[in-house]
C-alpha positions as semicolon CSV with decimal commas, in nm:
position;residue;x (nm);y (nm);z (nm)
1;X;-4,546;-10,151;7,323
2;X;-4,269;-10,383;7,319
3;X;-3,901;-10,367;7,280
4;X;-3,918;-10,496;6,919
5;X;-4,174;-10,228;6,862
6;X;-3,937;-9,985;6,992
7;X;-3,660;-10,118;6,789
8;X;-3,826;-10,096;6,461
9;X;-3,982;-9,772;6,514
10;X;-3,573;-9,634;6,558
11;X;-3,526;-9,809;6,215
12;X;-3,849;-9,627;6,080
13;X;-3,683;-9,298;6,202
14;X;-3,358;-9,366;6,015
15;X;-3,543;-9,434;5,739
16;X;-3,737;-9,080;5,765
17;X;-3,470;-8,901;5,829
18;X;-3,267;-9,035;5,503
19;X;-3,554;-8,958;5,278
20;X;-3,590;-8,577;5,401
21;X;-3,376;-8,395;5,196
22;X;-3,091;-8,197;5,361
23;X;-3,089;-7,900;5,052
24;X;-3,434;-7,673;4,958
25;X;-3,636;-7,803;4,654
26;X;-3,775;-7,523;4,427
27;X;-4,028;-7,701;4,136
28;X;-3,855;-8,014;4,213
29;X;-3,496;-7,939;4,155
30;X;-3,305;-7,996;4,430
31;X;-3,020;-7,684;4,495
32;X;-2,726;-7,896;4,639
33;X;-2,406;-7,709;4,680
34;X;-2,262;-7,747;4,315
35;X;-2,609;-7,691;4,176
36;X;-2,600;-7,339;4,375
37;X;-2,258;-7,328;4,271
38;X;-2,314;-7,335;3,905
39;X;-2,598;-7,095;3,957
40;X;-2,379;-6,838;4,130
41;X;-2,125;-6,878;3,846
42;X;-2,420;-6,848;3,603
43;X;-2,514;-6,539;3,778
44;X;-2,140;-6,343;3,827
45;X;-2,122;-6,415;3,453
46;X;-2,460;-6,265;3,330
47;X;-2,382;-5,980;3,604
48;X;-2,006;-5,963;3,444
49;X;-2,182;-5,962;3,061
50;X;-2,409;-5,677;3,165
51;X;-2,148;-5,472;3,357
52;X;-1,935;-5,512;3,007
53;X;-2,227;-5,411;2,789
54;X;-2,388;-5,137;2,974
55;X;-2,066;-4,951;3,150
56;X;-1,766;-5,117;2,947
57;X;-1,847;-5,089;2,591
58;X;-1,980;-4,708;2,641
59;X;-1,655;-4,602;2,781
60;X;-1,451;-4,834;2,469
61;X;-1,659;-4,685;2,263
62;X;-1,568;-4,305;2,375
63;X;-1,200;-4,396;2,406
64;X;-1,192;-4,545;2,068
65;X;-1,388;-4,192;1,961
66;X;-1,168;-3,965;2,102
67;X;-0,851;-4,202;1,982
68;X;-0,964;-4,114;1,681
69;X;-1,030;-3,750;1,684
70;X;-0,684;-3,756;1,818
71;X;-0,513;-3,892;1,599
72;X;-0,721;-3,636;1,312
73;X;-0,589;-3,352;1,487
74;X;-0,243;-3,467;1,540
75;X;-0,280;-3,483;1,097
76;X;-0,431;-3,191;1,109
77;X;-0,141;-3,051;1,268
78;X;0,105;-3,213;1,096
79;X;-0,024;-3,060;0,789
80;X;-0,019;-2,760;0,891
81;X;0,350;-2,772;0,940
82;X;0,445;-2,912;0,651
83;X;0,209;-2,595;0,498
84;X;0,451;-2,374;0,695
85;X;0,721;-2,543;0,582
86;X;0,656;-2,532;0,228
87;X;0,539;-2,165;0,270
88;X;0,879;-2,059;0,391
89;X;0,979;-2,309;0,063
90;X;0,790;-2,140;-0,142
91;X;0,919;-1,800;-0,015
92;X;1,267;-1,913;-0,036
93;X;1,242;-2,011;-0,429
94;X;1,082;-1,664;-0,503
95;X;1,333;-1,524;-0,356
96;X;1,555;-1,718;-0,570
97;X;1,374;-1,677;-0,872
98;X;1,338;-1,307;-0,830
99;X;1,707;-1,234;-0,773
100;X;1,758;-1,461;-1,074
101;X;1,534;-1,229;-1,270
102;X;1,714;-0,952;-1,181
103;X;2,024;-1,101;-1,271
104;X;1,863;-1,170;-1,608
105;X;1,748;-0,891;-1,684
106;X;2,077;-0,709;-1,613
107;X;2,187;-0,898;-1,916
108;X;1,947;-0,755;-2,160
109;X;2,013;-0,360;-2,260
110;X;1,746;-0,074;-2,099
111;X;1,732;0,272;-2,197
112;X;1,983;0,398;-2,076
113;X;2,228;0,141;-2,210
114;X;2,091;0,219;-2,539
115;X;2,154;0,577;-2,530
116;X;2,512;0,503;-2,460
117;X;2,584;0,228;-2,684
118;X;2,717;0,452;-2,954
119;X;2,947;0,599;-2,715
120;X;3,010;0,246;-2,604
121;X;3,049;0,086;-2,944
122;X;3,330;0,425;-3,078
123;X;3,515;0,372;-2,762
124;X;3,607;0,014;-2,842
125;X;3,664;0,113;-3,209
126;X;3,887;0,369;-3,057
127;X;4,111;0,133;-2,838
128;X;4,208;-0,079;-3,118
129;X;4,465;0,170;-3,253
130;X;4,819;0,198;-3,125
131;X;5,054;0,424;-3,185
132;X;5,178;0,385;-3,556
133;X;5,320;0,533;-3,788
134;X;5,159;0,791;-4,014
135;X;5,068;0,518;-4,266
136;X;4,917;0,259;-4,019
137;X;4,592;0,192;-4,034
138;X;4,386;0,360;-3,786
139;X;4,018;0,162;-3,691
140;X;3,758;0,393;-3,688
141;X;3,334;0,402;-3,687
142;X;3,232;0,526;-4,026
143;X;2,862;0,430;-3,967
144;X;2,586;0,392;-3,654
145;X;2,256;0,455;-3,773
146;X;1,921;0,339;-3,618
147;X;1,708;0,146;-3,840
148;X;1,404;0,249;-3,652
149;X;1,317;0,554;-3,384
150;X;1,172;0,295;-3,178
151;X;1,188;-0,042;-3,065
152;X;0,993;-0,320;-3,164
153;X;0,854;-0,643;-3,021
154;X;0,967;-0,939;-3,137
155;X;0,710;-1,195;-3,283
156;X;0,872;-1,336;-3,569
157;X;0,942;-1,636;-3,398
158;X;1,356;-1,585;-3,475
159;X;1,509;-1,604;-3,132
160;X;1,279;-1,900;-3,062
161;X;0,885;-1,905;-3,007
162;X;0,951;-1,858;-2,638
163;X;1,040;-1,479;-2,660
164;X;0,783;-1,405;-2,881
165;X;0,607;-1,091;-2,697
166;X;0,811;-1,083;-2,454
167;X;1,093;-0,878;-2,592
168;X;1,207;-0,572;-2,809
169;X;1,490;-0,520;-2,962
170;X;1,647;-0,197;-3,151
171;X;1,837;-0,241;-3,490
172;X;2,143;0,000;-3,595
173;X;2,364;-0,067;-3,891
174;X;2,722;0,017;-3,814
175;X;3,037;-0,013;-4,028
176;X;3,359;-0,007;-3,909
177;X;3,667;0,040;-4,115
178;X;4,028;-0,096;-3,935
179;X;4,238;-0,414;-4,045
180;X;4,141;-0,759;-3,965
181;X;4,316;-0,800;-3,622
182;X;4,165;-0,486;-3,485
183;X;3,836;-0,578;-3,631
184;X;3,835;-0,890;-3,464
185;X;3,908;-0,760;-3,169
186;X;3,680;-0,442;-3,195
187;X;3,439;-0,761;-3,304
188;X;3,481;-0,922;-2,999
189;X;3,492;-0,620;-2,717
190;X;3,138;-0,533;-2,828
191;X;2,994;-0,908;-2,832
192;X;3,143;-0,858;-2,410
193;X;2,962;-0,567;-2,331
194;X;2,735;-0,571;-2,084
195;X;2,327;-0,521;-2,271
196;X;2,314;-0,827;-2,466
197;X;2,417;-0,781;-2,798
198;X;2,311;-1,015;-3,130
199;X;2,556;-0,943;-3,475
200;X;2,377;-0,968;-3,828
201;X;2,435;-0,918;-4,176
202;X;2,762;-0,894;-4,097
203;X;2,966;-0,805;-4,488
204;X;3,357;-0,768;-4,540
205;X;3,480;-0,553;-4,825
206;X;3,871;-0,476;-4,871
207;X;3,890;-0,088;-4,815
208;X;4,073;0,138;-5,073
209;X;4,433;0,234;-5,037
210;X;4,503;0,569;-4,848
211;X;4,725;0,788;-5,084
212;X;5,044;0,957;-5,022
213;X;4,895;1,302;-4,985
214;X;4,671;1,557;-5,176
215;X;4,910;1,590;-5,491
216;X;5,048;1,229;-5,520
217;X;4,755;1,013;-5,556
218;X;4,990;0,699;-5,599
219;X;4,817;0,449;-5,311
220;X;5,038;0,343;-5,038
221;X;4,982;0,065;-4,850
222;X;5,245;0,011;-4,543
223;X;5,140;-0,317;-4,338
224;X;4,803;-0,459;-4,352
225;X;4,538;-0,374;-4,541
226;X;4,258;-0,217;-4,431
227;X;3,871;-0,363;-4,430
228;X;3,519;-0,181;-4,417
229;X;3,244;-0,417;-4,184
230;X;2,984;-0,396;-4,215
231;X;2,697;-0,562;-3,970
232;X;2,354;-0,492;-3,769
233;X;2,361;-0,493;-3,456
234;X;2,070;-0,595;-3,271
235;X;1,972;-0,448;-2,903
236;X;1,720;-0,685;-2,695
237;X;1,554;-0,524;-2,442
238;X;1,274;-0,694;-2,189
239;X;0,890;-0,592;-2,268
240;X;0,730;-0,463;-1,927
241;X;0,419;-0,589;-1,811
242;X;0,168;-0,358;-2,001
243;X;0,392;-0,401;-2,338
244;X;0,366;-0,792;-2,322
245;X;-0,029;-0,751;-2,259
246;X;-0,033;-0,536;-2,505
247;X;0,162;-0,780;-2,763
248;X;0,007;-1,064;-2,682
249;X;-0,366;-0,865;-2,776
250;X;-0,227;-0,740;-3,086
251;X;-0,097;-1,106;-3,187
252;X;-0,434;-1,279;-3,100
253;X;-0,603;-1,335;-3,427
254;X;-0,915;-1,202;-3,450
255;X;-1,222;-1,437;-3,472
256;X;-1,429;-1,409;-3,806
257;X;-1,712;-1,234;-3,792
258;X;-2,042;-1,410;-3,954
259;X;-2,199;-1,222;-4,199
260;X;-2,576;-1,100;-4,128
261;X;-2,770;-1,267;-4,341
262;X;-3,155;-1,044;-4,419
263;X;-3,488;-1,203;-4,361
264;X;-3,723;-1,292;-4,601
């Protein structure tokens, strides 16, 4: 072999050694560096997309669960302390409203009250004299007489539909004989007592002169003159419970009954 032989077969080996490839081929791709590079990034991507959807998105999925049933309770809780809250509301404003009954009802007369209205009613009478002279007028209670033993419901509708059943009252005619001052003022002192009260019918007449004594029966009249009223006075007193129940059956109108007719 000579020199030039030698000399080519060097280039022949460069040429073989350029042609082998210096990265592996798998089905003819060639995996340089940025091909494996790619790959690898391929790869921590897939390996990131499964981590995400298999471990991830469970544990989201929980948290956003539990956020949830979090936030129901923390409602839950909430209303039930705005249900205290407007329990002890609610207890306040029956409070209210049952001291306001009571109040009310102190207004209206009771039994007792009634027993001692004509007591009541002669004592006012009585404090509208002064001392006089012998001819003055004196005020005085010629009449105070129940109109019934009893009291009655009210369901005539007059003190308003909204009563109806749910209170009684007791009617007395009175007459009172004294001049018009002191029956103004007698007038007045019973509309301020305490039971509530309700004036009717009320009538003036002018009263006959008093004479000068058994023998002389020549009228004298000193000062003013002297006038007989004449009124009903009305007592209102509450129903109880039972009485209302009671009313309010007795005022139900009772439903036709369909007459039976025979078979043929």
């Amino acid at each position: 072999m000579t020199l030039s032989d030698d000399l080519n077969f060097a280039e022949h080996g460069g040429e073989f050694e350029e042609a082998t490839p210096a990265s592996p081929v798998v089905f003819g791709i060639a995996f340089t560096p940025k091909i494996i590079g790619i790959l690898v990034g391929v790869i921590g991507i897939a390996g990131a997309a499964y981590i995400f959807l298999n471990l991830l998105m469970p544990a989201w999925e929980s948290y956003q669960q539990q956020q949830a049933k979090n936030t129901e309770l923390q409602a839950q809780v909430d209303q039930k302390k705005a249900s205290i809250k407007q329990i002890d509301k609610v207890k306040d404003e029956l409070a209210q409203a049952t001291q306001q009954k009571v109040q009310v009802l102190g207004l209206f007369a009771n039994e007792k009250t009634l027993d001692t209205l004509l007591l009541d009613v002669n004592r006012l009478v009585e404090s509208g004299n002064t001392p006089t002279s012998i001819n003055g007028v004196r005020a005085k209670l010629n009449k105070f007489v129940p109109v019934s033993q009893k009291p009655e419901p009210i369901t005539d509708g007059s003190l308003g539909l909204l009563v109806d059943g749910k209170l009684q009252r007791s009617s007395i005619n009175a007459e009172i004989t004294g001049t018009y001052e002191q029956t103004q003022s007698i007038i007045r002192n019973i509309e301020r007592l305490q039971p509530l009260l309700i004036i009717n019918d009320y009538q003036v007449t002018l009263a006959p002169v008093e004479s000068r004594s058994p023998l002389d029966k020549t009228p004298l009249l000193v000062g003013p003159a002297a006038i007989n009223t004449s009124f009903q006075l009305q007592v209102l007193m509450p129903l109880s419970a039972e009485e209302i129940a009671a009313a309010a059956a007795k005022a139900a109108p009772v439903a036709p009954v369909a007459p039976v007719v025979p078979k043929k």
